[in-house]
KEDRENTOR-929619 format. One record per residue (C-alpha): z, y, x; residue in one letter. Coordinates in steps of 0.02 Angstrom, whole numbers, plus 50000, padded with zeros to 5 digits. Example, Ala and Ser with C-alpha at 12.3 -4.5 7.8 and 13.67 -1.06 7.14 Angstrom:
! residues 2
503904977550615A/503574994750684S/
! end
This chain:
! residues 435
491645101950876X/492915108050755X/494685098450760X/494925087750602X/496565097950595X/495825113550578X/494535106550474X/496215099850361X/497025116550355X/495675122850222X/495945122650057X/497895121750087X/498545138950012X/500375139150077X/501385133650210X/502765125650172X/504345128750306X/504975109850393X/506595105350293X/507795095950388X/507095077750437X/508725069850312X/507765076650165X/506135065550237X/507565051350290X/508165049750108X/506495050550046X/506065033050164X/507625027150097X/507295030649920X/505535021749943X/506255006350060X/507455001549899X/505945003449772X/504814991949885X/506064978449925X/506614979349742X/505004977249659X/504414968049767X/505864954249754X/505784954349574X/503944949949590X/504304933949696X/505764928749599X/504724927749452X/503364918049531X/504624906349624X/505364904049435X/503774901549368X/503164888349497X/504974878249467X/504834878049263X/503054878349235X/502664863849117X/500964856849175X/499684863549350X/498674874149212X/500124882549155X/500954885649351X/499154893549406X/498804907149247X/500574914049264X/500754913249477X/498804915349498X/498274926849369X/499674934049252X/501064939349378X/499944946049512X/499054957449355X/500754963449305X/501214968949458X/499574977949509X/498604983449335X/500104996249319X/499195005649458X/497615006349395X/498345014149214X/499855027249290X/499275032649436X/498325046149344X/500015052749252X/500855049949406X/499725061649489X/499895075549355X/501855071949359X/501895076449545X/500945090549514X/501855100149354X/503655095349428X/504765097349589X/504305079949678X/506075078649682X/506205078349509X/504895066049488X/505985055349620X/507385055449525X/506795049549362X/505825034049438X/507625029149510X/508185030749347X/507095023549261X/507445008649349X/509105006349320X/508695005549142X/507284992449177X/508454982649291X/509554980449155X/508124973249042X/507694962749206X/509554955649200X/509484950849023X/508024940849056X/508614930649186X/510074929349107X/509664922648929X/508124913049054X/506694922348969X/505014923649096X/504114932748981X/505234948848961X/505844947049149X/503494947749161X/503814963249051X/505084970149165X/504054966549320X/502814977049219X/503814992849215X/504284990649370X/502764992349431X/502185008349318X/503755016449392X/503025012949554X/501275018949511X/501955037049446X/503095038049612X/501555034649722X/500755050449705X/502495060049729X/502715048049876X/501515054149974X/501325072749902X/503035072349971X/502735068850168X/501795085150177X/503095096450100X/504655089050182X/503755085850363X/502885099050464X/501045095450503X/501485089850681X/502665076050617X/501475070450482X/500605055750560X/502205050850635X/503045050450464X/501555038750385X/501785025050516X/503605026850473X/503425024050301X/501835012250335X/503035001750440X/504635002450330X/503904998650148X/502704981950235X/504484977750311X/505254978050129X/503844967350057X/504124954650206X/505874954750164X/505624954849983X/504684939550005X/505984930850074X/507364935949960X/506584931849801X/506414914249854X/508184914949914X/508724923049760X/508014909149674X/508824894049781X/510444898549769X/510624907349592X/509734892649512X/510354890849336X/511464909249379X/509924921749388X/511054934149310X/511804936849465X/509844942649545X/509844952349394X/511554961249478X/511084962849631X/509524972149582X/510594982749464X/511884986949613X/510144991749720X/509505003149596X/511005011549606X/511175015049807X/509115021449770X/509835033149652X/511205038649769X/509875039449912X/508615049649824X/509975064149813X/509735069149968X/508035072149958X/507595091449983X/507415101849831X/505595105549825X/504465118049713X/503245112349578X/501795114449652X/500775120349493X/502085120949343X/500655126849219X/499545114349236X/498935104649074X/498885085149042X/497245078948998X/497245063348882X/495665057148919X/496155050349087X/494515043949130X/493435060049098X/495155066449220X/494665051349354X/492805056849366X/492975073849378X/494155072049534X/493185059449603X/491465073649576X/492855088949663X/493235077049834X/491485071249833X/491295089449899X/492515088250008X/491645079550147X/493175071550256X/494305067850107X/492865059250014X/492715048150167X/494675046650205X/494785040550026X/493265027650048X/494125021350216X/495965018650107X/495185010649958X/494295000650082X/495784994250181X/496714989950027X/495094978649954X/495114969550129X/496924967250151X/496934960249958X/495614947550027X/496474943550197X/498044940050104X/497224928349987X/496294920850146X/497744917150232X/498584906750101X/496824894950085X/496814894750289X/498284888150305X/498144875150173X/496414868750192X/496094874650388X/497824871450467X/498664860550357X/500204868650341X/501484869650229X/502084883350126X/503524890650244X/502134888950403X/500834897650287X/502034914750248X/502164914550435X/500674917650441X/500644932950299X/502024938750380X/501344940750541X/499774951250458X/501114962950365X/502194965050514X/500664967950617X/500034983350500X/501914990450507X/501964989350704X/500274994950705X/500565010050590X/502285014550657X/501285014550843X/500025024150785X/501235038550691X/501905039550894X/500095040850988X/499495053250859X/500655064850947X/500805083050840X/499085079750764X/497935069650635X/497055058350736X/495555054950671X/494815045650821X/495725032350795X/494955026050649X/493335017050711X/494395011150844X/495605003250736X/494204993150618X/493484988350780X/494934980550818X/495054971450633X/493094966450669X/493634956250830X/495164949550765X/494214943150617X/492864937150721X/494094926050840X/494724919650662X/493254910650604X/493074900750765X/493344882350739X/494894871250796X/495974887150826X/497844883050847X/499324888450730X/500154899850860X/498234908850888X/498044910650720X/499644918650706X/499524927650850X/497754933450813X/498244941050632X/499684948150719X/498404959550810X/497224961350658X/498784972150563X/499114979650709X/497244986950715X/497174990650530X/498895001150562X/497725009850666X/496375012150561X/497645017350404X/498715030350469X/497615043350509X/496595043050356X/498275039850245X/498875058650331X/497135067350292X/497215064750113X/499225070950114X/498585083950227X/496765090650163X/497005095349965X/497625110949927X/499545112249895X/498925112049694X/497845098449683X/498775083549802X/499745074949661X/497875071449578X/496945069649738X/498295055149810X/498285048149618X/496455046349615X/496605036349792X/497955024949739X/496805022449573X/495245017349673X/496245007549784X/497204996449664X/495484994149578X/495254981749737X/496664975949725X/496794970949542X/495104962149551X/495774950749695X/497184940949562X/495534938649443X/494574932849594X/495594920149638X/495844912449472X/494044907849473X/493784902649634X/495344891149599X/494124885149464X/492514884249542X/492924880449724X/493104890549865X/491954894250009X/492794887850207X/494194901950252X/493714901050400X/491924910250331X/492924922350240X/493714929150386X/491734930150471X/491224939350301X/492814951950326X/492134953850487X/490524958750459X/491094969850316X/492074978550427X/490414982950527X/489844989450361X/491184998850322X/490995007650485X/489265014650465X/489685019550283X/490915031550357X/489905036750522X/488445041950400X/489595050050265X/490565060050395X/489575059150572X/491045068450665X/491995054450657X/490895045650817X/491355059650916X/493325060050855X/493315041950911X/492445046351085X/493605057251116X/495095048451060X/494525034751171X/494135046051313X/492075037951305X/491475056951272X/489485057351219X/488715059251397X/489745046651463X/489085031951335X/487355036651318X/
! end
């Protein structure tokens, strides 16, 4: 059987020489600020909503449906650009002006909380978020070019680990921010002023990079652009199913998240603090998991672990939906869950850096994000109705995750069969052995 990492050195036309790892450290820097920033924003927004929202109606469009769409329809509309961006110009570049550009958006973001308008500070979560779309594809087209193939895995559970760590922490902060600068959210409007400028100041350092195809040509019609990527990886065997497994994890994380929050109110009982516990200890999970994984996968792509890691998110899930389960199981349980999906994520996050040729990876990775934020846009609207029509027992949910997790796992056997026999090996259960 052919190594996946042979398999992933086709189509790649040049080799780019290993910078020094500072140029990859500033990069993780550059991206740790952006997370934690938007991020914080995001919460501090919804905390303000929740404490001047004038009736229940009101409080659930704008934290149910409204700021969760600004923050994730960006995606679905720039990640396209974004892709051509990282393409046509030094990633670098590209870098760069998404720092910038949030300064200036920062600025409008200070304003807002200054003069106490929630709608521009929505607008400014909005940009926010597009700056973050068009850096996604650079993001990641990035890893390749400043790590050498044997570090790539380990840098994607780095920057797995770090950026789920700055959402945790963002979560925290914005509610903080919003506790003690009550009445004073100019000063959050500084701080995230004075943090766009140490980005800035990080993303300097990042190695100066080529364009990787300075003639190419913007195409307008961005869906006719979509659909005929979508038609060139669909003959690309092992990306096609490395982008299925991503925009798969980030549907089912969307729905876990959601999950939790009903669990622990309906299920559990808990209060809100108890309850982002409990999110907290999925996120932390999928960074330890991710950052573990980068280390096992060694100097390769490790394909193996994939089936592995969902089998691990099947049990978890499965342990979930039994009845008159504790707090600390629960928490201890999702804990393990991230942890598997880290698994499951890294691996198929460094085949799509690692498979397109050096040309095509700024549209290949903006293609991925696209189909993956499709998932995750839905889940905002999806919860806005349930919120109106009921909701089925968590508990269920977590069964249902399970099950589509089994799914999900003979999708990508059958789309890519050498992916049995990359987890057999990985696991050490060759062929002869199991049957």
């Amino acid at each position: 059987m052919a190594s996946v990492i042979e398999d992933a050195r086709e189509g790649v036309t040049t080799e780019v020489a290993a910078p020094k790892l500072s140029g990859f450290w500033a990069l993780i820097g550059t991206q740790f600020q952006g997370a934690f920033s938007d991020n914080t924003l995001k919460w501090l927004v919804s905390f303000l909503v929740l404490e001047t929202a004038a009736s229940k109606e009101e409080r659930d469009l704008w934290f149910v449906l409204i700021v969760p769409l600004l923050f994730s329809v960006p995606f679905l509309l720039f990640s396209i650009p974004g892709g051509f961006l990282a393409d046509k110009f030094s990633k670098r570049s590209v870098t760069i002006g998404t720092v910038v550009g949030q300064l200036v958006v920062m600025a409008l973001a200070t304003w807002a909380l200054a003069e106490g308008r929630l709608g521009w500070a929505g607008v400014a979560l909005f940009l926010m978020s597009t700056l973050g779309a068009i850096f996604g594809p650079t993001k990641y087209g990035l890893l390749p070019e400043l790590l050498p193939e044997s570090k790539l895995s380990w840098g994607n559970g780095i920057i797995e680990f770090l950026t789920l760590l700055a959402a945790i922490l963002a979560a925290l902060a914005g509610g903080y921010l919003a506790h003690v600068f009550h009445a004073r959210q100019v000063w959050s409007g500084v701080i995230f002023l004075v943090l766009a400028v140490i980005g800035l100041l990080i993303s300097l350092g990042i190695s100066r990079v080529p364009a990787a195809d300075p003639g190419r040509k913007f195409d307008w019609n961005v869906p006719r652009e979509f659909f005929s990527e979508v038609r060139h990886m669909s003959g690309d065997r092992p990306l096609l199913t490395a982008v299925v497994a991503n925009t798969f994890f980030w549907f089912l994380g969307s729905l876990l998240l959601l999950n939790i929050v009903l669990y622990g109110a309906d299920i559990l009982h808990l209060d809100e603090t108890r309850s982002s516990y409990l999110l907290a200890g999925l996120s932390m999970g999928i960074g330890l998991g991710s950052l573990a994984a980068g280390f096992v996968s060694g100097k390769k792509i490790q394909m193996g672990m994939v089936l592995p890691g969902l089998a691990g998110i099947l049990v978890m899930a499965a342990l979930l939906s039994w009845p008159g389960i504790g707090f600390g199981t629960v928490l201890l349980c999702l804990i393990l869950l991230g942890f598997a999906g880290g698994f499951f994520v890294v691996p198929i996050n460094a085949l799509i850096q690692r498979r397109p040729a050096a040309t095509e990876k700024g549209r290949t990775i903006a293609v991925a994000n696209m189909l993956s934020f499709i998932g995750v846009a839905l889940q905002p609207v999806a919860q806005f109705v349930m919120l109106r029509l009921g909701h089925p027992d968590p508990s269920k949910v977590f069964l249902i995750a399970g099950a589509m997790s089994v799914a999900m796992g003979l999708v990508l056997v059958w789309m890519w069969p050498e992916l049995w026999g990359e987890a057999l090996d990985w696991t050490r259960l060759h062929r002869r052995a199991t049957l």
